[in-house]
N, C-alpha and C positions, 0 to 999 in steps of 0.2 A: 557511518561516518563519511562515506565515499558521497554518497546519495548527499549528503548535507555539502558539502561541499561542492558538487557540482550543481546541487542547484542557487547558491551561495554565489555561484560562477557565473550561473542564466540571468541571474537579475538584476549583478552589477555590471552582465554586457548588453539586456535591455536598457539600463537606464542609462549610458555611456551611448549606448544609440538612440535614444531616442530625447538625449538632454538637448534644452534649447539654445538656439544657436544666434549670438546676436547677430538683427537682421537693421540696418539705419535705413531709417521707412523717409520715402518719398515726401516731398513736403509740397505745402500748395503755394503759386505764387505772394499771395496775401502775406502769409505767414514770415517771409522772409525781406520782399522787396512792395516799394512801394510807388503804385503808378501814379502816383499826383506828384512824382519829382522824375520828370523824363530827367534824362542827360546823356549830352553828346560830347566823345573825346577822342582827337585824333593820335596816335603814337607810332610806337616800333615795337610789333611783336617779339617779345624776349621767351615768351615760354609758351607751352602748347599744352593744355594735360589732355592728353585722348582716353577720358575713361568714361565706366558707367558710373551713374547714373546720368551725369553731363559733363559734356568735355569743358576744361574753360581757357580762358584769351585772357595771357597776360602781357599789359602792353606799358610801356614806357614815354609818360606822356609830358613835354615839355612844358612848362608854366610861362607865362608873361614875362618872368622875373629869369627865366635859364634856369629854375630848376626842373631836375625830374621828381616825378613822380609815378610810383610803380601802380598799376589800375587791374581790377580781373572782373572777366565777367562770363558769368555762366552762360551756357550755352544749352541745346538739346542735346539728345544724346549724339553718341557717334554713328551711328547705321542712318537715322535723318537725316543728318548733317551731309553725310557723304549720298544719300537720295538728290539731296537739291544742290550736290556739287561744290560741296567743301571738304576736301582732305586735306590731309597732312601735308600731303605736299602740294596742295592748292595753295595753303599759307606758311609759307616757310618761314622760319626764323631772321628777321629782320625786314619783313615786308612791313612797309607803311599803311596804317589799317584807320579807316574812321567807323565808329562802335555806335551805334543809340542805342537804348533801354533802357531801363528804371535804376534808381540807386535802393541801394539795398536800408532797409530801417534801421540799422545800428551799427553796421563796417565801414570804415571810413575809404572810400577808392573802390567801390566793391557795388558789382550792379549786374541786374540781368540782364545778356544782349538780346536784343530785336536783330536790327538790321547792320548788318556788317557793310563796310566799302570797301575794296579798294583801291589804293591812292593813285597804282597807276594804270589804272586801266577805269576806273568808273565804277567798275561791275560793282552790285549791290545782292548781297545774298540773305533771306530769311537765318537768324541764328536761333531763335528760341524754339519751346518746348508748347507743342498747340494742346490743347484740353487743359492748362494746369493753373487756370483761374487768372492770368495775364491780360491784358487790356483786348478786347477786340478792335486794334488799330488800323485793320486794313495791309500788314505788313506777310500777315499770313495767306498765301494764296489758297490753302485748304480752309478759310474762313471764307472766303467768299462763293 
């Protein structure tokens, strides 16, 4: 009885180890955003998410009319991003930011970034994610 029970014990702690674990799989540009609608939108950084798989820019963008409107856009990851000289506290919260890259096929306010600005200094930095089926625009300097 001992024996039946310990191994009773080995295969419902094999299967506890070795059960599948949900994994949210990488996606390619195509599938989400779509490069035949560039857009460009100037705002106020209100939020930052620094995670994997990409960090994203959420920015608060004035309309013609005075309203806002909240905008996000994906970004590459964070270990790139801080390679070509964007951290967290490179963009602080309420920094004035202008954003290109692609609107996303079915979120409304919601797009991948390319090229980041900032509003007061100029500087322009690569935000996207290189190999992941994105427009070969010239914005990536390991493209060229």
């Amino acid at each position: 009885m001992q024996r039946v029970l310990w191994s009773l014990g080995a295969i419902v702690a094999v299967g506890l180890i070795t059960a599948p674990v949900p994994v949210r799989a990488h996606h390619a540009f195509a599938a989400e955003f779509d490069a035949n609608r560039p857009i460009r939108v100037e705002g106020v950084l209100v939020k930052l998410e620094w995670t994997n798989p990409h960090a994203w820019f959420h920015l608060d963008v004035k309309g013609p009319d005075g309203t806002v409107e909240r905008w996000m856009f994906e970004a590459g990851n964070p270990s790139n991003l801080t390679r070509r000289g964007i951290t967290k506290d490179y963009v602080k919260i309420g920094t004035e930011l202008a954003i290109e890259g692609f609107l996303s096929k079915g979120i409304p306010r919601r797009a991948n970034g390319r090229i980041m600005t900032r509003m007061d200094s100029g500087k322009s930095l690569f935000l996207g994610s290189s190999g992941t089926g994105a427009p070969g625009d010239g914005a990536d300097v390991s493209e060229q």
